[in-house]
MARVEXBA-343281 format. One line per field, with one value per atom (N, C-alpha, C): x, y, z; residue in three letters. Coordinates in Angstrom, 3 decimals. Layout:
<sites>
u <- X,...
v <- Y,...
w <- Z,...
res <- ALA,...
</sites>
This chain:
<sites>
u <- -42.405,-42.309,-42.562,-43.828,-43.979,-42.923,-42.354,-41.073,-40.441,-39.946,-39.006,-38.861,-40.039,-39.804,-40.052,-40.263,-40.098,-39.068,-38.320,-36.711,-36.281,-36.529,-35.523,-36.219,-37.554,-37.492,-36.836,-36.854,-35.822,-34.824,-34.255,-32.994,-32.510,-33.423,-33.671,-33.968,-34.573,-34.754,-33.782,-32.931,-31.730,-30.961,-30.544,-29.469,-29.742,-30.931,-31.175,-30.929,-30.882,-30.705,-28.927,-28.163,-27.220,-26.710,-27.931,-28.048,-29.301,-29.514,-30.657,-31.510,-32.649,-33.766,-33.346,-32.975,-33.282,-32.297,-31.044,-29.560,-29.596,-30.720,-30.996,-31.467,-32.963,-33.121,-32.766,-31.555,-30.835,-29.939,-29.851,-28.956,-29.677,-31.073,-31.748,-31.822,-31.467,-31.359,-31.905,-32.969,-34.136,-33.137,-34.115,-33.234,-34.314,-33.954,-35.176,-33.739,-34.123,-33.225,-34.187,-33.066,-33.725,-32.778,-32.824,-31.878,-32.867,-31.955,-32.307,-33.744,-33.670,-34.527,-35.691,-35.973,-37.285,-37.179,-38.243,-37.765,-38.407,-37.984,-38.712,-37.672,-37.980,-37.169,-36.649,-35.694,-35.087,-34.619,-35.011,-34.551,-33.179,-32.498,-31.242,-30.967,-30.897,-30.923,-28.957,-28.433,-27.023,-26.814,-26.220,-26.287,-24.667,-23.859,-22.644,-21.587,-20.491,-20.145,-20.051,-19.788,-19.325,-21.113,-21.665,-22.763,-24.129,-24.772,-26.430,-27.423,-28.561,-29.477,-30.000,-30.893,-31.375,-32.443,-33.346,-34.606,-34.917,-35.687,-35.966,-36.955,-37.921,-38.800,-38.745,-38.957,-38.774,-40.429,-40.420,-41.974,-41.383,-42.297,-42.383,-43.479,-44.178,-45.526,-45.755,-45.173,-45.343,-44.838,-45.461,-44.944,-43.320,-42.850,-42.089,-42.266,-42.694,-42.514,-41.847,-41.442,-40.075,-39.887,-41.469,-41.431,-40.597,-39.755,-38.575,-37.736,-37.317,-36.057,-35.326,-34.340,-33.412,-34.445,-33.838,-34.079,-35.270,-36.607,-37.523,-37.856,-38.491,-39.556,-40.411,-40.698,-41.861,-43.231,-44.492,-45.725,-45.801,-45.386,-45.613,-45.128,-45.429,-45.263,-44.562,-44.073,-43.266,-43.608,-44.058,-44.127,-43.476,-42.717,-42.152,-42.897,-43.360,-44.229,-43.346,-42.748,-42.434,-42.790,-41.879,-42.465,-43.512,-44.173,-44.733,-43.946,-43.727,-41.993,-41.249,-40.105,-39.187,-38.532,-38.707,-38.077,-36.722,-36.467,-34.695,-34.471,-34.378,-33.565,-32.196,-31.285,-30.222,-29.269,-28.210,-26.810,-26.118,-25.378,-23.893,-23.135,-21.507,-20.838,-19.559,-19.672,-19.147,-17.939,-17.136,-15.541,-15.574,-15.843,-15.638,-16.775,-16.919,-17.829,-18.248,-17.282,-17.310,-18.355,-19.371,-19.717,-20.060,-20.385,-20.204,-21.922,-22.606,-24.006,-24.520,-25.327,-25.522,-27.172,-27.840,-29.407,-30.197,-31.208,-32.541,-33.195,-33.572,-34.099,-35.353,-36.570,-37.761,-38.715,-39.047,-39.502,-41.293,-42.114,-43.489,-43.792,-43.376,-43.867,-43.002,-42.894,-42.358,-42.457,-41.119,-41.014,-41.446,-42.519,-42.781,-42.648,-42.066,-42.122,-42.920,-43.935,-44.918,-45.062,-45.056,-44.887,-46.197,-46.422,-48.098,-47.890,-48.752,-48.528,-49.283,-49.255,-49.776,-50.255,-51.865,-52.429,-51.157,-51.240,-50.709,-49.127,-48.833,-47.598,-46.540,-45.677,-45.120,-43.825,-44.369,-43.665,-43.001,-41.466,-40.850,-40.506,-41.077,-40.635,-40.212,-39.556,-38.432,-38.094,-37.925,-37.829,-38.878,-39.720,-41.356,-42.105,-42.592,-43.023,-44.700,-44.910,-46.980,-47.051,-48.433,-48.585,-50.006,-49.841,-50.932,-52.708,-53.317,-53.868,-53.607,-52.748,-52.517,-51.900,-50.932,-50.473,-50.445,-51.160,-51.386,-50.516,-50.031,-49.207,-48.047,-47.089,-45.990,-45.209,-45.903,-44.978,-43.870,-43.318,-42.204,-41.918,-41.519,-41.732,-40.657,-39.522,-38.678,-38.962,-38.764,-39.346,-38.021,-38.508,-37.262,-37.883,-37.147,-37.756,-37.859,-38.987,-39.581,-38.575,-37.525,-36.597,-35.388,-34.512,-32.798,-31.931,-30.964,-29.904,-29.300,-28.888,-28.000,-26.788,-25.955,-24.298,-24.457,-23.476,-23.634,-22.534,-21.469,-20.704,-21.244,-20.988,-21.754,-20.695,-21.148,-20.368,-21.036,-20.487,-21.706,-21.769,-21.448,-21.825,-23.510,-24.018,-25.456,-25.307,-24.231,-24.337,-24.149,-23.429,-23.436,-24.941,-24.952,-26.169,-26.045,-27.378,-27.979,-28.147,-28.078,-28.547,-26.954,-26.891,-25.940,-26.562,-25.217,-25.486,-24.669,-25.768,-24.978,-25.038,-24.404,-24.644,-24.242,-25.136,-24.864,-24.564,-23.979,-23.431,-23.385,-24.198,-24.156,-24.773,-25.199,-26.008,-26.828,-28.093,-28.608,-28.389,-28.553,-28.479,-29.248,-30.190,-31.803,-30.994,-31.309,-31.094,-32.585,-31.864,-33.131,-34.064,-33.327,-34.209,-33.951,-35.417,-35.247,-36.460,-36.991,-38.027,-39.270,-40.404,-41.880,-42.128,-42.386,-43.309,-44.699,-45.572,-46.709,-47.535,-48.491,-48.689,-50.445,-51.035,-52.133,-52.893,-53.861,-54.062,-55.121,-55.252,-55.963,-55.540,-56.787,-56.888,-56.187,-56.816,-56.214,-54.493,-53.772,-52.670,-51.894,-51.817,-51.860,-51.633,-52.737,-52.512,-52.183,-51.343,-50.596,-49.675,-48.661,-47.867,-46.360,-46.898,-45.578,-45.270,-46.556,-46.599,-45.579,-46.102,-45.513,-43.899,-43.387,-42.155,-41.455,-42.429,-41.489,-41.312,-42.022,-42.478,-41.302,-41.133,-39.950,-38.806,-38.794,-37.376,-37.289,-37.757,-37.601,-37.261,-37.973,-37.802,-36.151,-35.918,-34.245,-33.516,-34.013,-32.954,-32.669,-33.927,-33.683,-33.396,-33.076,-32.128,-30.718,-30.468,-28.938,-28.578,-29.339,-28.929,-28.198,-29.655,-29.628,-28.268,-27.768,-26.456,-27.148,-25.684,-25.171,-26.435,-26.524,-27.937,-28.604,-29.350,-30.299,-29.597,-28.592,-28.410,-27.469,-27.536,-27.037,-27.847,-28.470,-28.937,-28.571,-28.359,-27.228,-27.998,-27.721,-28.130,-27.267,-28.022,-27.272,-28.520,-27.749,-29.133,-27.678,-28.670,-28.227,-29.142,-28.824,-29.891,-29.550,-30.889,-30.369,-30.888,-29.723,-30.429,-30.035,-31.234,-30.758,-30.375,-29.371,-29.256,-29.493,-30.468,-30.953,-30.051,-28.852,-28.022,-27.219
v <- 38.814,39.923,41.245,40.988,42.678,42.820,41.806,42.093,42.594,42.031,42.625,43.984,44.829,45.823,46.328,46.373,47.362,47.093,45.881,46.137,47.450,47.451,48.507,49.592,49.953,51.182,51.977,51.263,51.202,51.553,50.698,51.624,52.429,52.916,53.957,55.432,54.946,56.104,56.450,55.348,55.582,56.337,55.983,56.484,57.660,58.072,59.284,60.673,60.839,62.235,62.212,61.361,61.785,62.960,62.883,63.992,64.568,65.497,66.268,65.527,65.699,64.979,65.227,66.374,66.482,65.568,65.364,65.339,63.513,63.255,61.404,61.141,62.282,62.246,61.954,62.970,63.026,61.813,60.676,59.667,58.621,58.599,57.470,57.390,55.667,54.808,54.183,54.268,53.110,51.980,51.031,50.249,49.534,48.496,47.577,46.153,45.206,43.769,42.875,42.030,40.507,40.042,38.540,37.608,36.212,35.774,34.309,34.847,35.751,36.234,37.225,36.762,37.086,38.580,38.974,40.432,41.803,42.827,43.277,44.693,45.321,47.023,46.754,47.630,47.636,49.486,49.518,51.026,51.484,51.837,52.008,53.395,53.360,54.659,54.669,55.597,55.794,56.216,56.331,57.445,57.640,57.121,57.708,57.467,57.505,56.990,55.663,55.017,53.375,52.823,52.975,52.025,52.538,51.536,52.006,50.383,51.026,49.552,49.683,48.216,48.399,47.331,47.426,46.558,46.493,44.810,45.176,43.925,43.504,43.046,42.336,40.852,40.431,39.329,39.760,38.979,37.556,36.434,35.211,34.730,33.830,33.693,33.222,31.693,31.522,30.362,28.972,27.931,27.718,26.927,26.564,25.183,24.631,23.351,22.749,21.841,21.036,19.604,19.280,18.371,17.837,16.866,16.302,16.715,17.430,17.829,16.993,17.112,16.874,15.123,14.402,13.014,12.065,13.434,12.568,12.095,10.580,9.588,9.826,9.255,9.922,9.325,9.595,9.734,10.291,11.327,12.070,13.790,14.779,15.892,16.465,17.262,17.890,19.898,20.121,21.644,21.998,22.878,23.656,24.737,25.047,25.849,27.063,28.195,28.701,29.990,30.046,31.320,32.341,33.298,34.481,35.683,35.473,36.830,36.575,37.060,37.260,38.560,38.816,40.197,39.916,41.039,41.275,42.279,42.477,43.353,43.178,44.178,44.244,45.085,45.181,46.140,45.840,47.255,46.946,47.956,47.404,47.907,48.544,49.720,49.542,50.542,50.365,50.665,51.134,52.433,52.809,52.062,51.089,50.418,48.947,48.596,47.276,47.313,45.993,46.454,44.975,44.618,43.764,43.785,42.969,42.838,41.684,41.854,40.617,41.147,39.706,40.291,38.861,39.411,37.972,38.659,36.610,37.285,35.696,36.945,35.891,35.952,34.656,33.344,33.743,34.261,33.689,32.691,31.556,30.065,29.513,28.345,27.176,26.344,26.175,25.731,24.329,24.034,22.606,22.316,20.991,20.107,19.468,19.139,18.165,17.312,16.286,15.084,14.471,14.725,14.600,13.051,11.885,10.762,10.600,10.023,9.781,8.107,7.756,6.372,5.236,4.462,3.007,3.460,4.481,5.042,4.177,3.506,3.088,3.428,3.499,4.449,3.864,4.169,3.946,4.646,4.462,5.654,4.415,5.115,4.560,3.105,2.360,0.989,-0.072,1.006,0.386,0.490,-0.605,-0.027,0.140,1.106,1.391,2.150,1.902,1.879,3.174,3.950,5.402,4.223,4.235,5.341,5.223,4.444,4.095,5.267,5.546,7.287,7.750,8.864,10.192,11.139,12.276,13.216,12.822,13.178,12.904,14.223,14.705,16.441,16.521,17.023,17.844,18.840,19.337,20.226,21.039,22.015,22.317,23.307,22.848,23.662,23.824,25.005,25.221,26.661,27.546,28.446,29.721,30.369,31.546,32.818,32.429,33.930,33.096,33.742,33.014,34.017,33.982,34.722,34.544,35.701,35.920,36.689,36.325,37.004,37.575,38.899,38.321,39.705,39.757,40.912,41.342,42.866,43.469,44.491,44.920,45.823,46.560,47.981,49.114,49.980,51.202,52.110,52.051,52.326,52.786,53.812,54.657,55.854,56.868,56.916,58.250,58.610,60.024,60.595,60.035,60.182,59.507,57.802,57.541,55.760,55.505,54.226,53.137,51.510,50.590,49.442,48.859,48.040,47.122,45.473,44.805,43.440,43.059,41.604,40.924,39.724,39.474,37.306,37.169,36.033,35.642,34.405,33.688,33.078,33.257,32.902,32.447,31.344,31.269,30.107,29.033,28.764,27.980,27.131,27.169,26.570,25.045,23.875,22.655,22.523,22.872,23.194,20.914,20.492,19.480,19.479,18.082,17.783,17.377,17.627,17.130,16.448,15.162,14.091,14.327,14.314,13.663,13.291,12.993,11.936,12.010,11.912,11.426,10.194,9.617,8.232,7.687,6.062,5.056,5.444,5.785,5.685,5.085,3.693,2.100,1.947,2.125,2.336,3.124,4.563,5.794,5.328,5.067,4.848,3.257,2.559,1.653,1.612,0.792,0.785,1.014,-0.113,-0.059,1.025,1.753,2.910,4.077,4.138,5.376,4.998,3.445,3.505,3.582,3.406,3.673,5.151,5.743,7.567,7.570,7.467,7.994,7.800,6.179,6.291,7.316,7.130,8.203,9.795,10.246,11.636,11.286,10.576,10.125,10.918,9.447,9.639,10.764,11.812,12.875,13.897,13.953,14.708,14.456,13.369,12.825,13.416,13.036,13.425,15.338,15.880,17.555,17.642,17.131,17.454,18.668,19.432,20.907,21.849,21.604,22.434,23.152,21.891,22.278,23.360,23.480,24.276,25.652,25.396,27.074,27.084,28.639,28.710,29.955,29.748,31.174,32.054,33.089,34.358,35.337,35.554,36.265,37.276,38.597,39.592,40.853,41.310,42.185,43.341,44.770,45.716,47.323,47.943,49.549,50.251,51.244,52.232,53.384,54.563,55.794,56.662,57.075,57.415,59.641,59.670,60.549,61.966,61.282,62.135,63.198
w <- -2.693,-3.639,-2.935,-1.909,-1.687,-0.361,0.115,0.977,0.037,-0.797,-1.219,-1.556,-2.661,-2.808,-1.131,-0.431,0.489,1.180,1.175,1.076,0.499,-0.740,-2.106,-1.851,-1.101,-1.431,0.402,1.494,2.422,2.266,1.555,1.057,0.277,-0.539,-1.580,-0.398,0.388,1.554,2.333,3.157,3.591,2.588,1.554,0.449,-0.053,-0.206,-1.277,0.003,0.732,1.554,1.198,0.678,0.058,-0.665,-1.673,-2.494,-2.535,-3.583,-3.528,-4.628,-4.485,-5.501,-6.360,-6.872,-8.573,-9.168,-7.853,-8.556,-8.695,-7.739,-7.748,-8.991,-9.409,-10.658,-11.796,-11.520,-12.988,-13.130,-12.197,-12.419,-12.571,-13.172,-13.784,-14.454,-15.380,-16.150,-17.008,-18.128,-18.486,-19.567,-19.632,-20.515,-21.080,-22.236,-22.667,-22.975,-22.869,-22.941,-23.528,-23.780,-24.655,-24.036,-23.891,-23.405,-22.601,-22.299,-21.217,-19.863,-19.737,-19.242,-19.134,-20.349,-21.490,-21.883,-22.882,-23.229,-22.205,-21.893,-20.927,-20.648,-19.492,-19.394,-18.028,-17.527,-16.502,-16.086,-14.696,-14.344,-13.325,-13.346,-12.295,-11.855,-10.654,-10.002,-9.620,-9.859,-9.437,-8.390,-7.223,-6.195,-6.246,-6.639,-6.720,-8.538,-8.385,-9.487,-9.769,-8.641,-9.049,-8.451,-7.452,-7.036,-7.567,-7.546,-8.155,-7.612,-7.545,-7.857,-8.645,-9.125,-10.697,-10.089,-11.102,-10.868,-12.240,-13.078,-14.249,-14.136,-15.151,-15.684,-16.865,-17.015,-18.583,-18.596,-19.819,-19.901,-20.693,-20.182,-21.141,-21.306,-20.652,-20.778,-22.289,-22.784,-24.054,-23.715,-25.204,-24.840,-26.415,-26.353,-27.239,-28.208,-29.348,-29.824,-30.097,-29.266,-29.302,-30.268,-30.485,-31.527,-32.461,-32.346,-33.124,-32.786,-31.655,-30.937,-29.935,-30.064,-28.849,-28.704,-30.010,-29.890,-29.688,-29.403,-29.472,-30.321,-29.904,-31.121,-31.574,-32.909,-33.543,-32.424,-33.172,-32.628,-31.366,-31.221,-29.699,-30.155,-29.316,-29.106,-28.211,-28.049,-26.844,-26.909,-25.781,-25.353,-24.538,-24.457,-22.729,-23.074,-21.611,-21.245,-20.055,-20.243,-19.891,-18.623,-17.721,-16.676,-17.447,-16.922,-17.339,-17.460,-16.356,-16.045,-15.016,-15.316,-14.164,-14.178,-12.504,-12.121,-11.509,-11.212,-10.611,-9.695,-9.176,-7.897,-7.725,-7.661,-7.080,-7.236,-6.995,-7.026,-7.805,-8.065,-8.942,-8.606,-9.008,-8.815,-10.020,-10.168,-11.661,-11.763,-12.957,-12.763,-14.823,-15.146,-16.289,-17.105,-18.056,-18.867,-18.240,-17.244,-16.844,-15.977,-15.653,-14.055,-13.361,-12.322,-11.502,-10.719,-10.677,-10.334,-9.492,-8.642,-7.751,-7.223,-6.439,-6.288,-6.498,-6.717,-6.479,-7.705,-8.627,-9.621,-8.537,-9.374,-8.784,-9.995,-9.719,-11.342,-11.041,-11.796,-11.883,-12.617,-11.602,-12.499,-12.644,-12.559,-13.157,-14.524,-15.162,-16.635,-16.599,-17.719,-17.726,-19.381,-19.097,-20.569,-20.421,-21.512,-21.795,-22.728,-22.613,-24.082,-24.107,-25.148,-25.542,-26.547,-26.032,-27.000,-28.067,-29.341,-29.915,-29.828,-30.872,-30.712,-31.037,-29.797,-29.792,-29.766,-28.946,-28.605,-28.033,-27.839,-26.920,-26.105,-24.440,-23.958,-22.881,-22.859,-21.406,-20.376,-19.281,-18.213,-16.981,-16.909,-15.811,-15.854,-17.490,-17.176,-17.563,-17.012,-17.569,-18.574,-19.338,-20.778,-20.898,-21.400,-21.112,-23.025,-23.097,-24.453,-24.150,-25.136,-25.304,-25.584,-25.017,-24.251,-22.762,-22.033,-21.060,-20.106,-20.930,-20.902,-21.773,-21.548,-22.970,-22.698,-21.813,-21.571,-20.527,-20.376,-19.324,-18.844,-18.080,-17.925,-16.436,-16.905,-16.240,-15.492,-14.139,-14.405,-13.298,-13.685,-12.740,-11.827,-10.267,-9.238,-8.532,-8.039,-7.180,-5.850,-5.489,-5.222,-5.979,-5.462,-6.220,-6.561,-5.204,-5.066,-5.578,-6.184,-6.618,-6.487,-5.989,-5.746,-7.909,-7.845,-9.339,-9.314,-9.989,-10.283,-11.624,-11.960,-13.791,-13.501,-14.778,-15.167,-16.259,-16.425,-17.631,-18.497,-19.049,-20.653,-20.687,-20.938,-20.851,-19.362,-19.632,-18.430,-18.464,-17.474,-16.790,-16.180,-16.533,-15.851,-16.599,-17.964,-18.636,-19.754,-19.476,-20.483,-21.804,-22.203,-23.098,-24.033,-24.896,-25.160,-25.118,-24.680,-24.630,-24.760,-25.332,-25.190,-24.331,-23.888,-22.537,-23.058,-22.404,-22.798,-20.624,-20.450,-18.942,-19.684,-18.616,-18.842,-17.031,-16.764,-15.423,-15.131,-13.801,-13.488,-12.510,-12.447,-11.224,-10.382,-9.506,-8.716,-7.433,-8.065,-7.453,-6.392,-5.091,-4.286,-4.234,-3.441,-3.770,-4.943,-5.924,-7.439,-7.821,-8.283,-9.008,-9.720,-10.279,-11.164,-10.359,-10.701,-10.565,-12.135,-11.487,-13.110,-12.773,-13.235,-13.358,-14.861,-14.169,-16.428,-16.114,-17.437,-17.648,-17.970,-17.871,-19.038,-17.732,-17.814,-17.817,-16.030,-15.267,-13.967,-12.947,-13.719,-13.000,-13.382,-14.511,-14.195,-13.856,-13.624,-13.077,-11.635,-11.105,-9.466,-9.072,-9.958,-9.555,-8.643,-7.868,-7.639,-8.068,-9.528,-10.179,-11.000,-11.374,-12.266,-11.121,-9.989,-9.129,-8.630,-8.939,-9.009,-10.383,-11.353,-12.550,-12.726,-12.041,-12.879,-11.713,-10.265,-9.513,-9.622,-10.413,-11.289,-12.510,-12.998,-14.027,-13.944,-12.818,-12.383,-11.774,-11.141,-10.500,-11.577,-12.688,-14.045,-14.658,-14.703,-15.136,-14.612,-13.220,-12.653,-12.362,-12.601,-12.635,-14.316,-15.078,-16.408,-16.531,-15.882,-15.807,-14.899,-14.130,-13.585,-12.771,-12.979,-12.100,-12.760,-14.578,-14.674,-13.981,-12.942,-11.711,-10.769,-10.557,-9.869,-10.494,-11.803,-12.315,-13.525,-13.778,-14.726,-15.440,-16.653,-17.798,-17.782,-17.399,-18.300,-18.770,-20.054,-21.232,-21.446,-21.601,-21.697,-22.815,-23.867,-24.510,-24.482,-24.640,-24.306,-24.402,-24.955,-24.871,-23.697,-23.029,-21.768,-22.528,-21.750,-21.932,-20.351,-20.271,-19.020,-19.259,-17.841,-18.112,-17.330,-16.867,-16.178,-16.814
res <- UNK,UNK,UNK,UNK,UNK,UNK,UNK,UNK,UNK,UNK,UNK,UNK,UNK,UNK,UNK,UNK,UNK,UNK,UNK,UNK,UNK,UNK,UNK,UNK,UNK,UNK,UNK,UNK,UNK,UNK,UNK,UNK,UNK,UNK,UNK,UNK,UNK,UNK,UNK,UNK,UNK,UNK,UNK,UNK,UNK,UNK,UNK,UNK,UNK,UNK,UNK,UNK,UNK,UNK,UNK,UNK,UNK,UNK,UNK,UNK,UNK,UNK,UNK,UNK,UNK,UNK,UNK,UNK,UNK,UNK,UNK,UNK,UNK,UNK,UNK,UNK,UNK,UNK,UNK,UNK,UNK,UNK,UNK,UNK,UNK,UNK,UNK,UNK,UNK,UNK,UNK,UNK,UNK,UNK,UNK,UNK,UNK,UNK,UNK,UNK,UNK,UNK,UNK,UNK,UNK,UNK,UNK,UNK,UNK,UNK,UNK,UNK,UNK,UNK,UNK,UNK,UNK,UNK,UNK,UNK,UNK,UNK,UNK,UNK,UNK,UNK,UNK,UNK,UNK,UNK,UNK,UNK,UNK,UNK,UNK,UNK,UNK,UNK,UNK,UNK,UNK,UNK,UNK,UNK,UNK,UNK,UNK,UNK,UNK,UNK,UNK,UNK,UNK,UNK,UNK,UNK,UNK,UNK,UNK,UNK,UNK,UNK,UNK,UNK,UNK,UNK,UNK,UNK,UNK,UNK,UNK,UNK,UNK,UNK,UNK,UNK,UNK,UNK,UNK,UNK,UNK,UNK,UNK,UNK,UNK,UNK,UNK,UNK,UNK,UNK,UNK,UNK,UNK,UNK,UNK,UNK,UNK,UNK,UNK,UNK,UNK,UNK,UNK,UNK,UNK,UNK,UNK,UNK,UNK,UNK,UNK,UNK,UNK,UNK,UNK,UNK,UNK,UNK,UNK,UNK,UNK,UNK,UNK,UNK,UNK,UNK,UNK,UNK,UNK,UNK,UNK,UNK,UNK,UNK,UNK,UNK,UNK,UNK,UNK,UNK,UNK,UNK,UNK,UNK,UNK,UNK,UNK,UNK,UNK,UNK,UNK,UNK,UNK,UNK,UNK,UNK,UNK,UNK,UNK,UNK,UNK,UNK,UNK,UNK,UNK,UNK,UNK,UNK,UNK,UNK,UNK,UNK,UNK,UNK,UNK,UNK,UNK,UNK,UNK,UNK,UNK,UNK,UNK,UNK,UNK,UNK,UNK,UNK,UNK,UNK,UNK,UNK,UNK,UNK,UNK,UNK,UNK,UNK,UNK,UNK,UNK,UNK,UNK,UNK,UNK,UNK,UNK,UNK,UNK,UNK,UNK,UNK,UNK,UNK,UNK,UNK,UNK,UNK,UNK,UNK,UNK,UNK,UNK,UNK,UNK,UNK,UNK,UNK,UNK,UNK,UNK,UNK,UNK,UNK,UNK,UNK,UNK,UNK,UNK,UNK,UNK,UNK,UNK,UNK,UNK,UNK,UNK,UNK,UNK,UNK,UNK,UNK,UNK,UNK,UNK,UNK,UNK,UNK,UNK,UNK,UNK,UNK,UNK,UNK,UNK,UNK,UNK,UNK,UNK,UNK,UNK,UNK,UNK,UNK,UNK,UNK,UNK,UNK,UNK,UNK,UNK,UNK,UNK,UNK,UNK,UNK,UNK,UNK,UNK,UNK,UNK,UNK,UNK,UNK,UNK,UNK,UNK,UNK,UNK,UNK,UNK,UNK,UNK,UNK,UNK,UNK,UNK,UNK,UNK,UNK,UNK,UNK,UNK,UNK,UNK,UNK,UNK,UNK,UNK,UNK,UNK,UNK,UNK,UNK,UNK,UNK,UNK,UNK,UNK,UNK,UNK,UNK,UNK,UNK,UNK,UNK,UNK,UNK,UNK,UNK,UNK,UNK,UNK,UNK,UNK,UNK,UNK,UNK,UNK,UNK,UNK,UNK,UNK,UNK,UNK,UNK,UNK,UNK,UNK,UNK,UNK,UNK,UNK,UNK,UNK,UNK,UNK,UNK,UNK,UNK,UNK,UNK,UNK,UNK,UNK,UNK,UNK,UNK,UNK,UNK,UNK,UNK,UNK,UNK,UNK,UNK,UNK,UNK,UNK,UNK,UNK,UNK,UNK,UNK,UNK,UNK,UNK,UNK,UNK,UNK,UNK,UNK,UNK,UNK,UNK,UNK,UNK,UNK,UNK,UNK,UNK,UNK,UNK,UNK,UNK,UNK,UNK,UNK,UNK,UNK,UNK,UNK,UNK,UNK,UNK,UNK,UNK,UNK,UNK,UNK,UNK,UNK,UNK,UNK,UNK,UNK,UNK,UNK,UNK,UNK,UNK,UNK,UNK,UNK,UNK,UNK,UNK,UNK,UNK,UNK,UNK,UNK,UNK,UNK,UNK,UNK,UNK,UNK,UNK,UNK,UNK,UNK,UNK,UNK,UNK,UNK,UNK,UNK,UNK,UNK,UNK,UNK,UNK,UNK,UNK,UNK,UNK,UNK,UNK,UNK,UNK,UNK,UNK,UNK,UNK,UNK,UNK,UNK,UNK,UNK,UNK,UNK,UNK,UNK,UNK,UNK,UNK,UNK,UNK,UNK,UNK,UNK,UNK,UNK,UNK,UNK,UNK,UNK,UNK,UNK,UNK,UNK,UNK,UNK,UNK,UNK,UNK,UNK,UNK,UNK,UNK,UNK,UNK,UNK,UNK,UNK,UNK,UNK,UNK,UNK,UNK,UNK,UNK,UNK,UNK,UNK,UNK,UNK,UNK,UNK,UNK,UNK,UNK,UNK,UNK,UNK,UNK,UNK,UNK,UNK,UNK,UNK,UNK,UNK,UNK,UNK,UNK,UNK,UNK,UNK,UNK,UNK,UNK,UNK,UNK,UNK,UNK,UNK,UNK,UNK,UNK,UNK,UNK,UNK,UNK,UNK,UNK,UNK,UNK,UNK,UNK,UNK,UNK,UNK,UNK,UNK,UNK
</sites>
């Protein structure tokens, strides 16, 4: 992270003797977004008509209840537990309202699902069948790296005075991104043998399931800037 910004402000130094301060000034951007990448503000500096960088901020830091979703069985719970924030760095390149964006968005944290069992639960992981209290929780959890390269096209100038709406559609793209299992419960079966091949089948299964997933993730961001140029 702190490489990075002193990447951007490097080149914020190279670039700006372009013009004169005030005139860099006057070609900044604020914005506020909601989307896939939590809610949060973003700033963009222009230095010409078509190029600019932008840097923005989205907060998450919240869990979700998934309980009775997406097929689970009764007597159990399900949480995803989401990043705190994710930031963004990067460029664009833009042509009238259209614009074209690329950069590293970097994750604080990793998303975990957690399936919480309920008494005399019965549970299969990887094949293998174990009954609550044997395992009480079974979490999830997708890792990958901290920094991700991102694409996305957008709607909306960032360069003319005063409020506008923009909308992005893009992806990121997590390089060696897969799953971490781990579980709670009864000691002695926990540190089994057969327990640590059923949980590694299982983590298998559920990355064969997630597909390409793992390696693209959507973002959709809608949002107001005011450009102060």
């Amino acid at each position: 992270m702190k490489r990075l910004t002193l990447v951007l402000f490097a080149v914020l130094s190279l670039l700006a003797p372009v013009q004169p301060a005030r005139a860099l000034q006057e070609n900044i951007a604020l914005g506020a977004h909601l989307g896939t990448l939590g809610m949060g503000a973003d700033v963009g500096v222009a230095f010409n008509e078509t190029f600019a960088l932008r840097g923005g901020a989205g907060l998450y830091g919240f869990g979700l209840d998934l309980t009775g979703r997406f097929g689970l069985a009764d007597n159990r719970t399900a949480e995803l537990s989401l990043p705190s924030a994710m930031f963004t760095i990067g460029a664009e390149v833009s042509s009238g309202v259209l614009r074209a964006e690329g950069g590293v968005l970097i994750r604080a944290g990793d998303p975990v699902y957690e399936v919480t069992y309920g008494s005399g639960a019965s549970i299969d992981i990887g094949g293998g069948y174990y009954t609550q209290p044997e395992v009480r929780t079974l979490a999830t959890t997708l890792v990958a790296g901290s920094i991700t390269p991102y694409a996305l096209l957008g709607y909306g100038s960032r360069r003319s005075r005063g409020l506008g709406f923009v909308v992005d559609a893009g992806a990121a793209f997590p390089m060696d991104a897969g799953f971490e299992m781990s579980a709670t419960g009864d000691p002695a079966v926990l540190g089994s043998a057969r327990f640590h091949t059923d949980l590694e089948t299982e983590r298998r299964e559920a990355e064969d399931d997630a597909g390409g997933w793992l390696s693209f993730w959507p973002i959709i961001s809608i949002g107001l800037r005011y450009g102060l140029r």
